[in-house]
N, CA, C and O atoms as CSV, one atom per row, in Angstrom:
chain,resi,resn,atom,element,x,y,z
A,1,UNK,N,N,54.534,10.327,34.164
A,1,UNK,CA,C,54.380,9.828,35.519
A,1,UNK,C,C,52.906,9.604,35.847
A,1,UNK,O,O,52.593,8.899,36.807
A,2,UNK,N,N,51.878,10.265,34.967
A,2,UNK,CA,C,50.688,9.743,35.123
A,2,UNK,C,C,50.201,8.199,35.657
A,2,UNK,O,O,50.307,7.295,34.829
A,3,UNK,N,N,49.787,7.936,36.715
A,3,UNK,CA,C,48.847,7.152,37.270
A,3,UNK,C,C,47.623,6.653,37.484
A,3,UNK,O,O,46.978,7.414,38.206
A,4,UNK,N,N,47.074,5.769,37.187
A,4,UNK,CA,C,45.662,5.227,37.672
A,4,UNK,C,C,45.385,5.635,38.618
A,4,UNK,O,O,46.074,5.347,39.597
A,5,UNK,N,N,43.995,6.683,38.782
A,5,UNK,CA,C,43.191,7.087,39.789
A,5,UNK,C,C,42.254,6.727,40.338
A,5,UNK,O,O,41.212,6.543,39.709
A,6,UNK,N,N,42.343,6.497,41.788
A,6,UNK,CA,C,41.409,5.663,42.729
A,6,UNK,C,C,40.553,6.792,43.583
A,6,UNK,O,O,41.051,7.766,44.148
A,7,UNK,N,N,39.203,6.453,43.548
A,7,UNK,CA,C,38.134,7.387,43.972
A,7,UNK,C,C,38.401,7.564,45.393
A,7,UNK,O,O,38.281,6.614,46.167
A,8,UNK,N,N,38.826,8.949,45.859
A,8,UNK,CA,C,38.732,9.017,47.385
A,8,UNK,C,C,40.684,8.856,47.489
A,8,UNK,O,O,41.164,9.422,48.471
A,9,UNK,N,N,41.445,8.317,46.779
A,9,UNK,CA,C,42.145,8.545,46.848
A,9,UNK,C,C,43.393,9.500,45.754
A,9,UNK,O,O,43.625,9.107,44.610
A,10,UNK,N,N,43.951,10.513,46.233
A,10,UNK,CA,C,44.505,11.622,45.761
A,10,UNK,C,C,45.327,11.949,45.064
A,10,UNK,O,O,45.247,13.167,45.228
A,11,UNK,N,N,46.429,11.746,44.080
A,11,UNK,CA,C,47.859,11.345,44.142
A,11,UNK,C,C,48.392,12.549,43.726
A,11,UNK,O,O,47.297,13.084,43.550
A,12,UNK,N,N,49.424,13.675,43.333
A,12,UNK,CA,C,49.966,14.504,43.191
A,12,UNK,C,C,51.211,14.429,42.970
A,12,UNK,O,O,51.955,14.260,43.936
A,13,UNK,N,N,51.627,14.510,41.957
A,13,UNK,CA,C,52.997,13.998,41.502
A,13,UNK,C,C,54.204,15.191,42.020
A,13,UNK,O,O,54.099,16.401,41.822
A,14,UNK,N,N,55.151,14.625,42.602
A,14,UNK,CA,C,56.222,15.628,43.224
A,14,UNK,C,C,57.204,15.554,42.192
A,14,UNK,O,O,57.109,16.483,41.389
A,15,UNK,N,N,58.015,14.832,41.989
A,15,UNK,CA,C,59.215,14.529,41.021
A,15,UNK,C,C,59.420,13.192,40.657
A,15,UNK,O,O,58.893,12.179,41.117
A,16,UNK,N,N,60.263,13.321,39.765
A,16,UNK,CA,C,60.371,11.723,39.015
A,16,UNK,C,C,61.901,12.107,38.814
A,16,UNK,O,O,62.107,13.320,38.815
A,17,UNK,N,N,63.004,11.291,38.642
A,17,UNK,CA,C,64.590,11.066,37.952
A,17,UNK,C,C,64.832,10.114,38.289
A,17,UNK,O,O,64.521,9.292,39.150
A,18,UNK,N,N,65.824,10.346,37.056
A,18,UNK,CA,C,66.619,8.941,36.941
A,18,UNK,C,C,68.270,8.831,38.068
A,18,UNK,O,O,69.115,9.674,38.369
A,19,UNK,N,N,68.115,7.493,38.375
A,19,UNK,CA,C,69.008,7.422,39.597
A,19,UNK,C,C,70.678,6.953,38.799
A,19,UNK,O,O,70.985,6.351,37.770
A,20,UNK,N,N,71.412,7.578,39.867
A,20,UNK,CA,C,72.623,6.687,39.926
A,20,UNK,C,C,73.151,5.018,39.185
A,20,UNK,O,O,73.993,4.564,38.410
A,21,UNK,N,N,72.441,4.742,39.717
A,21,UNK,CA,C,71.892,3.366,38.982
A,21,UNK,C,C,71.222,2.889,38.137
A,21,UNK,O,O,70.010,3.086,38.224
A,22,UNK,N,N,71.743,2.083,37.000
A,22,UNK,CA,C,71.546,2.131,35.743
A,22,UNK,C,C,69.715,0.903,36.018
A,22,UNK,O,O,69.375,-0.072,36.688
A,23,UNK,N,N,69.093,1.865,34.971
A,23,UNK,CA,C,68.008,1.599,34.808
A,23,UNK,C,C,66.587,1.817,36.472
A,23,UNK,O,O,65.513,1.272,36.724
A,24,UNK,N,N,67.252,2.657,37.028
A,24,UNK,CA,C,66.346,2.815,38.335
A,24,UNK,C,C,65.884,4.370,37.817
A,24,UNK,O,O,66.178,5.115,36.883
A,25,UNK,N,N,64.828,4.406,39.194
A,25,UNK,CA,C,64.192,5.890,38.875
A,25,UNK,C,C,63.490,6.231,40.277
A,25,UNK,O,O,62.896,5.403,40.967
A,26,UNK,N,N,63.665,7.641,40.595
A,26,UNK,CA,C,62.794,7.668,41.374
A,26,UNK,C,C,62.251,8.359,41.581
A,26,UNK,O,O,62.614,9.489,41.252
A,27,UNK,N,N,60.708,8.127,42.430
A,27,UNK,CA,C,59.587,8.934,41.522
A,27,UNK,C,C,58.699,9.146,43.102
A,27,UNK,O,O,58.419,8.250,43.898
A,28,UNK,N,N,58.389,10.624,43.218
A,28,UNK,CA,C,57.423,10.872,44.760
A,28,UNK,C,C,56.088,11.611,44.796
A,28,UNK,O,O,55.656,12.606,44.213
A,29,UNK,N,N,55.745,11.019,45.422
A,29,UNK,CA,C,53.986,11.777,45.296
A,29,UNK,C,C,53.525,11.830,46.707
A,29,UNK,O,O,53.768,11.130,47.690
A,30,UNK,N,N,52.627,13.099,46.458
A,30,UNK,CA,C,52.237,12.953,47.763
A,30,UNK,C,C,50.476,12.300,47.703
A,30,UNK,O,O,49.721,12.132,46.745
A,31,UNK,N,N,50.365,12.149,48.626
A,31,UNK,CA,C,48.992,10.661,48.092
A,31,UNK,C,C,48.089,11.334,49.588
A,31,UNK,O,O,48.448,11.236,50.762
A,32,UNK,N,N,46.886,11.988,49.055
A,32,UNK,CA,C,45.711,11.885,50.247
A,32,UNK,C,C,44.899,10.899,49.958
A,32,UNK,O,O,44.634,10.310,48.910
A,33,UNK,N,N,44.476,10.791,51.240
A,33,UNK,CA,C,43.436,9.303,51.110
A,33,UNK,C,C,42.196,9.532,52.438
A,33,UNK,O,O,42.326,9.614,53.659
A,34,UNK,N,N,40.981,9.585,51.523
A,34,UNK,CA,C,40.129,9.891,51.961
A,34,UNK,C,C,39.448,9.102,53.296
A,34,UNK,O,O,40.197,8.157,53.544
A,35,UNK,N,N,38.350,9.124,54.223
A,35,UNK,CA,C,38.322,7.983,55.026
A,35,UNK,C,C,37.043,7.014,54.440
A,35,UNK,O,O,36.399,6.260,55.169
A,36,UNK,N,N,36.892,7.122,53.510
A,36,UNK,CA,C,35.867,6.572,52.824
A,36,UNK,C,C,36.625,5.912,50.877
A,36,UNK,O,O,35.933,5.475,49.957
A,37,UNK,N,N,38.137,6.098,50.884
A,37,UNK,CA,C,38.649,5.136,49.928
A,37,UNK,C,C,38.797,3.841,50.108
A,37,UNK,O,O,39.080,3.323,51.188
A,38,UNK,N,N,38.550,3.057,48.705
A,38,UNK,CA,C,38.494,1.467,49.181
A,38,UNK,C,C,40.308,1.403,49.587
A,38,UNK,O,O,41.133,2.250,49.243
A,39,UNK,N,N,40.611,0.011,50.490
A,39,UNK,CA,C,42.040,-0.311,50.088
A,39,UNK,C,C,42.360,-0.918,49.292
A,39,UNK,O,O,41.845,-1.989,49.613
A,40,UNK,N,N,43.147,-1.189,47.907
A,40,UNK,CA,C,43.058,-1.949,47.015
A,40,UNK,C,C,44.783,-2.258,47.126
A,40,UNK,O,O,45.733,-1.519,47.389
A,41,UNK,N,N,44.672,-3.761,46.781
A,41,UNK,CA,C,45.670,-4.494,46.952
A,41,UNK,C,C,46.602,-4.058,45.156
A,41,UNK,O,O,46.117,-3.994,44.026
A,42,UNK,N,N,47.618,-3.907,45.498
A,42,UNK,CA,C,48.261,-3.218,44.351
A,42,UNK,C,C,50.149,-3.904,44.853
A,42,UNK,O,O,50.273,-4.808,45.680
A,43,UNK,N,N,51.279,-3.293,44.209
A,43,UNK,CA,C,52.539,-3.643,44.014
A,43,UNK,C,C,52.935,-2.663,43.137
A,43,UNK,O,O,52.242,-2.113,42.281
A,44,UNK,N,N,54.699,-2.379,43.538
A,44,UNK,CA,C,55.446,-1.620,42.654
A,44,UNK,C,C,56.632,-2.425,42.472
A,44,UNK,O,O,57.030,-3.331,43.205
A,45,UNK,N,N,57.258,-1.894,41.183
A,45,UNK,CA,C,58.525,-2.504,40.835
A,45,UNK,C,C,59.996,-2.552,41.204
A,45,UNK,O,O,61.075,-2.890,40.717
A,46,UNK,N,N,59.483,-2.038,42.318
A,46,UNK,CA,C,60.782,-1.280,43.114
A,46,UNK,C,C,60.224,-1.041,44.727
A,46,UNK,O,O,59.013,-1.010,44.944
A,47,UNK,N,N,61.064,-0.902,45.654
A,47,UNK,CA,C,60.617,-0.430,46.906
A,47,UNK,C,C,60.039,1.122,46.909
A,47,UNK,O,O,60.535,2.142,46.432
A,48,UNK,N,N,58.848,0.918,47.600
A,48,UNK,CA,C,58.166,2.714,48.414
A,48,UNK,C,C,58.519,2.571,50.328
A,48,UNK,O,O,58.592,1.750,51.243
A,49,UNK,N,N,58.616,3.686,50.090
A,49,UNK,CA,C,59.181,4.402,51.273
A,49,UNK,C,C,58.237,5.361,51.676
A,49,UNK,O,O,57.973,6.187,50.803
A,50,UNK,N,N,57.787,5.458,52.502
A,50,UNK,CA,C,56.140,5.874,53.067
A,50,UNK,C,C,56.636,6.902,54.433
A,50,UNK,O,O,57.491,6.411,55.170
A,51,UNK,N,N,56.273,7.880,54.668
A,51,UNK,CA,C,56.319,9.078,55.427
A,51,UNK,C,C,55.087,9.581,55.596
A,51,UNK,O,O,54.666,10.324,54.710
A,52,UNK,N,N,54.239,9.291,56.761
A,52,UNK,CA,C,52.735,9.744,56.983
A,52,UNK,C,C,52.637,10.832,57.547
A,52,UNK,O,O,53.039,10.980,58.701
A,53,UNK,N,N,51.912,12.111,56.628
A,53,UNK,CA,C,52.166,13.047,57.131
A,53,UNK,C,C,50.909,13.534,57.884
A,53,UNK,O,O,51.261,14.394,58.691
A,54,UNK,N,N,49.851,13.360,57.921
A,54,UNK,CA,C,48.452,13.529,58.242
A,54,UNK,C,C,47.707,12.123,58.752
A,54,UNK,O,O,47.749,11.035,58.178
A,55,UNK,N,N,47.090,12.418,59.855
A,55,UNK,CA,C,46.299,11.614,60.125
A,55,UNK,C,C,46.688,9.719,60.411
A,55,UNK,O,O,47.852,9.512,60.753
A,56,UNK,N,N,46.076,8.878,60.322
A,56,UNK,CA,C,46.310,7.775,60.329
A,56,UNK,C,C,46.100,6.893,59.569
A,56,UNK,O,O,44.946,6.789,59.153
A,57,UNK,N,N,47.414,5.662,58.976
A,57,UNK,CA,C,46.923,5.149,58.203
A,57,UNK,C,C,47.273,3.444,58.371
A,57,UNK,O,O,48.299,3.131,58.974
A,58,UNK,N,N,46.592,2.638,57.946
A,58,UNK,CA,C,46.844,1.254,58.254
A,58,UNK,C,C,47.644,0.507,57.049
A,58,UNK,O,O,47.311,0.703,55.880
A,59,UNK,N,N,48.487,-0.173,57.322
A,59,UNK,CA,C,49.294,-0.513,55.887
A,59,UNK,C,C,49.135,-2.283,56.352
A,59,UNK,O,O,49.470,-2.816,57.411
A,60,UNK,N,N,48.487,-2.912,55.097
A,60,UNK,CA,C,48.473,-4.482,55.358
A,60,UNK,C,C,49.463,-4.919,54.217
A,60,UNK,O,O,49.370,-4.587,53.035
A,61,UNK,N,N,50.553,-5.827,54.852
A,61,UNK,CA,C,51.396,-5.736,53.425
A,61,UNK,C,C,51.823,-7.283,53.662
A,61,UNK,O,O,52.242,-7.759,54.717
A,62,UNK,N,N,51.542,-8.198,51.988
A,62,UNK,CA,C,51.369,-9.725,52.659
A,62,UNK,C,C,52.546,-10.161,53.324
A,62,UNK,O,O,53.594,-9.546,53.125
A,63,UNK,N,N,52.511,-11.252,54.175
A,63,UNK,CA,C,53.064,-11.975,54.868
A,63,UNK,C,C,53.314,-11.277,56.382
A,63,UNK,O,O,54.206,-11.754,57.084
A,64,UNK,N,N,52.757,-10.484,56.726
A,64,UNK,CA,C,52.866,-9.445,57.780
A,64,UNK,C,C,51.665,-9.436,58.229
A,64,UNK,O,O,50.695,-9.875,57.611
A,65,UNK,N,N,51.632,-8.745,59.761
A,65,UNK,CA,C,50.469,-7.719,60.532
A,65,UNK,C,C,50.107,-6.841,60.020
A,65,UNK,O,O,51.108,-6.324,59.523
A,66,UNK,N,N,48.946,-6.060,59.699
A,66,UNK,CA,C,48.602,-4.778,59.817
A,66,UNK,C,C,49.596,-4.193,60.464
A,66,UNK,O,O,50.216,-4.730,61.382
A,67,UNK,N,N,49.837,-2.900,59.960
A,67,UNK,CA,C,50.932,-2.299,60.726
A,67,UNK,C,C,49.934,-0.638,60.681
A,67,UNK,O,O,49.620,-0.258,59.553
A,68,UNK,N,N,49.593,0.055,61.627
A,68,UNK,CA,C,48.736,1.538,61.806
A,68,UNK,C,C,49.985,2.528,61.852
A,68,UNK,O,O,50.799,2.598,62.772
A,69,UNK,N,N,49.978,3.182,60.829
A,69,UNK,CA,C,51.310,4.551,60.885
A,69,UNK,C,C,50.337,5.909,61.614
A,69,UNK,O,O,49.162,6.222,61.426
A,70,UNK,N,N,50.972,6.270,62.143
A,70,UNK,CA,C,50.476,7.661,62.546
A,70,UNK,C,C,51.031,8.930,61.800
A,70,UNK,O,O,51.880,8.601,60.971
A,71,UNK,N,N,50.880,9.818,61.835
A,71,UNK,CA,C,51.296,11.547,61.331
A,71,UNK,C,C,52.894,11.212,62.017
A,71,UNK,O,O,53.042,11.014,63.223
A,72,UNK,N,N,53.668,11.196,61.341
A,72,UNK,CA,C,55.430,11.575,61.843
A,72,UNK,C,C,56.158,10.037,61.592
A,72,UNK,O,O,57.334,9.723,61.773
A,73,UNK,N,N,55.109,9.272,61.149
A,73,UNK,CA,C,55.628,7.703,61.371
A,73,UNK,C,C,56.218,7.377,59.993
A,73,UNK,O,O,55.922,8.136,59.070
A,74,UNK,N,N,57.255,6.024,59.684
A,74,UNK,CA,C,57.475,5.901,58.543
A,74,UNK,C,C,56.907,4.619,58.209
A,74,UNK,O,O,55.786,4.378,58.658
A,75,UNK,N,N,57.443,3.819,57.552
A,75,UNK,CA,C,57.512,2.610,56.783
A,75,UNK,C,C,57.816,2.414,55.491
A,75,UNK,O,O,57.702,3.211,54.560
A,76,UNK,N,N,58.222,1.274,55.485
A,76,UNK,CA,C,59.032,1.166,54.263
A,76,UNK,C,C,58.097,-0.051,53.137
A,76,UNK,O,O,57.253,-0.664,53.791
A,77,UNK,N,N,58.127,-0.390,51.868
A,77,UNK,CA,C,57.330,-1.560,51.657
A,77,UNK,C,C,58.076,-2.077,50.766
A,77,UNK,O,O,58.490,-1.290,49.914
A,78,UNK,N,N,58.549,-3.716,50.637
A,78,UNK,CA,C,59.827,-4.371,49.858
A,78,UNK,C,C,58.998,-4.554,48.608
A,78,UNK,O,O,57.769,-4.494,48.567
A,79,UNK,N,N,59.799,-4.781,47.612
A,79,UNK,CA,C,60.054,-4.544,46.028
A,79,UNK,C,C,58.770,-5.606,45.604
A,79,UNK,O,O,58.835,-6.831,45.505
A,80,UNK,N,N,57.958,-4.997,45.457
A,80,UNK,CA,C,57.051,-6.341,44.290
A,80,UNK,C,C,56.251,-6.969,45.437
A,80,UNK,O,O,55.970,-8.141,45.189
A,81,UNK,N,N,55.961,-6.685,46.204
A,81,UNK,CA,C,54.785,-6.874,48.047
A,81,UNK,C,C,53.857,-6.770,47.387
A,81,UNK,O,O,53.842,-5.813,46.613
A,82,UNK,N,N,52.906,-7.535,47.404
A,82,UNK,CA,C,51.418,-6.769,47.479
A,82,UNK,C,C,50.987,-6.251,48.661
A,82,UNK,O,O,51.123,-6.885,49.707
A,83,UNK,N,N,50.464,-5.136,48.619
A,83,UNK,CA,C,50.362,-4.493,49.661
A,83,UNK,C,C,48.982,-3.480,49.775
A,83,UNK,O,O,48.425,-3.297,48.693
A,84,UNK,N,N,48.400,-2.836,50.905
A,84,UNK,CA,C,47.059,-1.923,50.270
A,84,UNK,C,C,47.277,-1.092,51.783
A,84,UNK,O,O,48.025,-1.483,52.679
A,85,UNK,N,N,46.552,-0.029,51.815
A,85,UNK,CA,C,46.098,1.194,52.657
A,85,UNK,C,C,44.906,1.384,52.832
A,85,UNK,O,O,44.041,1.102,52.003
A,86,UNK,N,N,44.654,2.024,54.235
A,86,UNK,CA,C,43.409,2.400,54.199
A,86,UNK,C,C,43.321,3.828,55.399
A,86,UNK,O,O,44.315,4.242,55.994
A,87,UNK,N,N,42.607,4.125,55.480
A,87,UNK,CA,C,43.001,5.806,56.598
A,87,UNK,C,C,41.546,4.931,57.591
A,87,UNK,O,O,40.413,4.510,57.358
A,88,UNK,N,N,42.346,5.019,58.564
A,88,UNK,CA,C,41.966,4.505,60.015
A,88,UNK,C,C,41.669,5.607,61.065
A,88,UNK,O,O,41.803,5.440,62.278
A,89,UNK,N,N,41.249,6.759,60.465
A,89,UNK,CA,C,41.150,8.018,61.198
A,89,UNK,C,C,40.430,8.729,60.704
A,89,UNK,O,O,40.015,8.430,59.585
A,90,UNK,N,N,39.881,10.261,61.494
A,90,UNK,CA,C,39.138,10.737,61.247
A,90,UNK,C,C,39.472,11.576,60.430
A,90,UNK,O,O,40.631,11.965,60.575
A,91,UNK,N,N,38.851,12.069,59.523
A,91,UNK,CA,C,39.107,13.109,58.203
A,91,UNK,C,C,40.162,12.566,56.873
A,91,UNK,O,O,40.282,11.353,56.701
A,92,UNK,N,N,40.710,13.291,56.201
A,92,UNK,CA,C,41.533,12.990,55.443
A,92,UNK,C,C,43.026,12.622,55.488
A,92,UNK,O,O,43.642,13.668,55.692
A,93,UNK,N,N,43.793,11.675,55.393
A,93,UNK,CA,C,45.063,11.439,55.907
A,93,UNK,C,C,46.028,11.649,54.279
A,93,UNK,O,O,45.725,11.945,53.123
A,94,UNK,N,N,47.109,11.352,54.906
A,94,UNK,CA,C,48.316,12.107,53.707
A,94,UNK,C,C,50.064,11.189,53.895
A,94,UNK,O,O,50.689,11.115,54.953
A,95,UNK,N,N,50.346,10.810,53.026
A,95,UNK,CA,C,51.256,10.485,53.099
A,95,UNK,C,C,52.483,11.194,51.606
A,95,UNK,O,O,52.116,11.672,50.533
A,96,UNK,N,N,53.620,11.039,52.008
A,96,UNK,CA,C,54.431,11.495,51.192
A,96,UNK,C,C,54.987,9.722,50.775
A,96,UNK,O,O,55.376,8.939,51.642
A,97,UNK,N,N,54.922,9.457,49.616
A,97,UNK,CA,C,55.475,8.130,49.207
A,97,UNK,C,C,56.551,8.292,48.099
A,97,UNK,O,O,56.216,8.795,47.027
A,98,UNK,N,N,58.079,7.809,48.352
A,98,UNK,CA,C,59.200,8.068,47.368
A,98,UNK,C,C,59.284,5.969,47.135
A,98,UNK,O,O,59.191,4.968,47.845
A,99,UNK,N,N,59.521,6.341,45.618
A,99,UNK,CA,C,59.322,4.693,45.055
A,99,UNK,C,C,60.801,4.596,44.352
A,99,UNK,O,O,60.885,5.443,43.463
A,100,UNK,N,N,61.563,4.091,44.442
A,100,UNK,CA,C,62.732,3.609,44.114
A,100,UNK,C,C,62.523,2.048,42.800
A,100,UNK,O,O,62.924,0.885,42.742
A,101,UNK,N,N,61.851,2.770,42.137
A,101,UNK,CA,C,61.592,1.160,41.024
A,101,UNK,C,C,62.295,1.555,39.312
A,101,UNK,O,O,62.904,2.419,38.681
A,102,UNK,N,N,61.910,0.726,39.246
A,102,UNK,CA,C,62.684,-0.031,37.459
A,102,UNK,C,C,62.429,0.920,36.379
A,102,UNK,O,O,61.238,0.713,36.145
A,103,UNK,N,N,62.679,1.511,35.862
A,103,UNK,CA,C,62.169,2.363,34.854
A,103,UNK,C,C,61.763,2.062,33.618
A,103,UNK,O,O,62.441,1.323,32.903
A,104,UNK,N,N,60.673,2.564,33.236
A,104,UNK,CA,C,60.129,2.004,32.231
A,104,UNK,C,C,58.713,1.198,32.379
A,104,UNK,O,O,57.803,1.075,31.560
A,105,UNK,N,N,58.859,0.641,33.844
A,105,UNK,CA,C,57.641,-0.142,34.009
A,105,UNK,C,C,56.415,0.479,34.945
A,105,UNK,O,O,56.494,1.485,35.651
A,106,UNK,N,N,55.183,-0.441,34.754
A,106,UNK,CA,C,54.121,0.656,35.516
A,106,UNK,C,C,54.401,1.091,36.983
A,106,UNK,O,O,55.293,0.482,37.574
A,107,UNK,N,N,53.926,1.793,37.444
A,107,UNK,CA,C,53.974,2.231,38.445
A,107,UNK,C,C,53.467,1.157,39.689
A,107,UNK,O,O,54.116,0.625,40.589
A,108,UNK,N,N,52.186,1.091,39.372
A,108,UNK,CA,C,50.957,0.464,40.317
A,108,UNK,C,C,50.704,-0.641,39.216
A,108,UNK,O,O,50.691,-0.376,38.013
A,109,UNK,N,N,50.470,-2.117,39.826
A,109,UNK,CA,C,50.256,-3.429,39.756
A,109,UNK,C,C,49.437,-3.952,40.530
A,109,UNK,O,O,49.472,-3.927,41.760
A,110,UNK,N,N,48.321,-4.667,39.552
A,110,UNK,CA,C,47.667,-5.431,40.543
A,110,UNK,C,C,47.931,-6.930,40.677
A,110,UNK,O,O,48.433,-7.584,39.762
A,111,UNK,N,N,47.660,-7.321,41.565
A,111,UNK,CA,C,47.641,-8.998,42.066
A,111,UNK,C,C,47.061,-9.349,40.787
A,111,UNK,O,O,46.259,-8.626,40.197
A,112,UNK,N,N,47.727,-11.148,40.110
A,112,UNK,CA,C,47.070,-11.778,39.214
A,112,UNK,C,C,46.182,-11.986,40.357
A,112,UNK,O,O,45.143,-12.632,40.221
């Protein structure tokens, strides 16, 4: 379940299994993010499901508004989005992120 690590931002692997559904997986981390991490535009192979547990965070995900989650807020992000974060608040913010994607393939994707 190892991941590419982004400076300032945290990741901590909770669990990973395999789903119900043939060839899915799903995999949760809890992710701090510093207020001084870049946002980097990235994609998963599957939908994340975002639960902000700390602080505030801004989610720009294309074809959309900025959308600002607060501590208790959710959001969801569709399958293969490019999408990025950034903590819009003071100190360190935290989210719990569960990813429902393809197994076998990377985790984190960047934009050609």
């Amino acid at each position: 379940m190892a991941t590419q690590q982004v400076p300032g931002l945290h990741r901590t692997d909770l669990q990973q299994h395999d789903l119900s559904v043939a060839g899915r997986e799903v995999i949760q981390n809890r992710v701090e993010i510093d207020s001084d991490a870049p946002a980097i535009r990235h994609w998963h192979p599957g939908e994340e499901i975002i639960y902000v547990l700390e602080g505030s965070l801004e989610y720009e995900i294309d074809g959309e508004s900025p959308t600002r989650v607060e501590a208790g807020g959710a959001l969801m992000v569709p399958a293969e989005t490019v999408h990025a974060v950034r903590n819009v608040g003071a100190g360190t913010a935290a989210e719990l992120a569960t990813y429902v994607v393809e197994k076998g393939r990377p985790l984190l994707n960047l934009p050609e």
